[in-house]
C-alpha positions as CSV (number, residue, x, y, z in Angstrom):
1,X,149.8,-33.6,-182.3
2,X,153.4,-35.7,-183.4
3,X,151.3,-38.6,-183.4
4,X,148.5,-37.2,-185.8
5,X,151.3,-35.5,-187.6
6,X,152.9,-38.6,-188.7
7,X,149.5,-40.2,-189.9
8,X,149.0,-37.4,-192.4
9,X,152.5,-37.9,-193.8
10,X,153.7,-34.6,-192.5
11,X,157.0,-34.0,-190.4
12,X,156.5,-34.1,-186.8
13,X,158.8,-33.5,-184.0
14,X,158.8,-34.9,-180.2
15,X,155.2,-33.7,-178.3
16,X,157.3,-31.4,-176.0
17,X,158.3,-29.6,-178.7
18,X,154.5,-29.5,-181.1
19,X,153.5,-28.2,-177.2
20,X,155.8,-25.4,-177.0
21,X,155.5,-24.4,-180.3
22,X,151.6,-24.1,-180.3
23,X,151.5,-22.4,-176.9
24,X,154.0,-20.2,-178.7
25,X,151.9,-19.2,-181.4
26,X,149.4,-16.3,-181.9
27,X,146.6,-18.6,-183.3
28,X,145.2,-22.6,-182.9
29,X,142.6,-24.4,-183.4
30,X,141.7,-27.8,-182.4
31,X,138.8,-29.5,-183.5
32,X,137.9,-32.6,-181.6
33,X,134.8,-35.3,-182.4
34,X,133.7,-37.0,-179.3
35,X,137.1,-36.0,-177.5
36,X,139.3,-37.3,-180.2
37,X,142.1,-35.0,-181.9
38,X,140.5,-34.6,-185.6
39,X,142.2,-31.7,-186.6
40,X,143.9,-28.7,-185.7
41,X,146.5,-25.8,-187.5
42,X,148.0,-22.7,-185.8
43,X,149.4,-19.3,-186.8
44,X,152.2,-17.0,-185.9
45,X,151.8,-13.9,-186.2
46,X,152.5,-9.8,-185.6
47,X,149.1,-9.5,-185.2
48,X,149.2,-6.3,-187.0
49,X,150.1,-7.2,-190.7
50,X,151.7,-10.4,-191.3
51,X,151.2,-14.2,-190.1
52,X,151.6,-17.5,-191.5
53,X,149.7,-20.6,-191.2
54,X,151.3,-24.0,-190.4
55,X,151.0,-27.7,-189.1
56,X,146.9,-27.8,-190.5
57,X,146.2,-31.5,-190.4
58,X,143.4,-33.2,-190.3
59,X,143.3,-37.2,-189.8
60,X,142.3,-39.2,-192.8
61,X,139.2,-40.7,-191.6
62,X,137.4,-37.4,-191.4
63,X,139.0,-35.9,-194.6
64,X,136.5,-35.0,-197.1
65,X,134.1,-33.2,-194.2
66,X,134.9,-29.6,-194.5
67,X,137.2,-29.8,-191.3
68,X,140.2,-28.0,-192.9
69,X,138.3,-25.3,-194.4
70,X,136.8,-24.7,-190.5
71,X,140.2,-24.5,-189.6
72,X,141.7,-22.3,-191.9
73,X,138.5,-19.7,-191.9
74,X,138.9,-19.8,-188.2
75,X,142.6,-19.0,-188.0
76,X,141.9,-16.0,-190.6
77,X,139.4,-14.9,-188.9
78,X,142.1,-14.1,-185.9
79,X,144.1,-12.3,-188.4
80,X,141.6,-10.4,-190.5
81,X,144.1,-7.4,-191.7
82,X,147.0,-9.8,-192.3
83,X,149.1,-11.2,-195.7
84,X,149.3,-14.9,-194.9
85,X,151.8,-16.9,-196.0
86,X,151.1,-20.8,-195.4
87,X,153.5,-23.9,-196.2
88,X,151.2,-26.3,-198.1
89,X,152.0,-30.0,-198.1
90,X,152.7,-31.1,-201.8
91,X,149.3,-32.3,-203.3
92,X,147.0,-30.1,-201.0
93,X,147.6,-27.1,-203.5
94,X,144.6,-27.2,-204.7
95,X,142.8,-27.3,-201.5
96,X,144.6,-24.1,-200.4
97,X,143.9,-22.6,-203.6
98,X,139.8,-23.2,-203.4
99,X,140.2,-21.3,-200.2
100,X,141.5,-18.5,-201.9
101,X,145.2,-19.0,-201.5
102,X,147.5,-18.2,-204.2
103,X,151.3,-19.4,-205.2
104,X,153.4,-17.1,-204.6
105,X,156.1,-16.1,-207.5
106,X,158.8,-15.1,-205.1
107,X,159.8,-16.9,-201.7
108,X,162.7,-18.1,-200.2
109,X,163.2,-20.9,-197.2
110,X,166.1,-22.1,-195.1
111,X,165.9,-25.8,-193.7
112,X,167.9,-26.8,-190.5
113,X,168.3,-30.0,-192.4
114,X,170.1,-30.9,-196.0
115,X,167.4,-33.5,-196.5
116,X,164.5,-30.7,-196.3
117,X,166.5,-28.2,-198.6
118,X,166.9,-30.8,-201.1
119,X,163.4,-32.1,-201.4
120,X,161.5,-28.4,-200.9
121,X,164.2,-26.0,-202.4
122,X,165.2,-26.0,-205.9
């Protein structure tokens, strides 16, 4: 997961920790072509009301083949009376949006590091 992490430009951590926090989570989904890693995203979740959506990567040679959307209806459909919120990367916007996300007008975040704050916060 780090590994295909770092390809699509996203932050990634050390496996032990991707592997802890997916086991953690209420939701994932893995989608593999001819055993290879392609893609995958997880949620967390209450189950009840509220979840958000994070870490939805798909490798760049199979961008372009519907393999995010698969991911994305299948983590909803695991969380079908839920508000999702989900952390976009900057520049897939529009792909969230086509799926029927929305920006939100309020939100708030709190990095654990400077660097993040600056770049995501204003």
């Amino acid at each position: 997961i780090a590994e295909s992490l770092k390809k699509v430009g996203m932050a990634y951590h050390k496996p032990e920790v991707h592997k802890r926090a997916f086991e953690a989570s209420h939701t994932t989904v893995f989608i593999y072509e001819e055993s290879q890693l392609i893609g995958f995203g997880r949620a967390i979740s209450d189950g009840e009301y509220q979840g958000a959506i994070y870490d939805v990567a798909v490798l760049p040679e199979a961008q372009g083949k519907g393999i995010g959307k698969v991911i994305i209806q299948a983590i909803l459909g695991q969380l079908p009376n839920c508000n999702i919120i989900l952390y976009a990367t900057p520049g897939m916007e529009g792909f969230y949006k086509k799926l029927g996300f929305g920006t939100m007008k309020t939100g708030m975040a709190m990095f654990t590091t400077t660097q993040a704050m600056e770049k995501f916060t204003e």
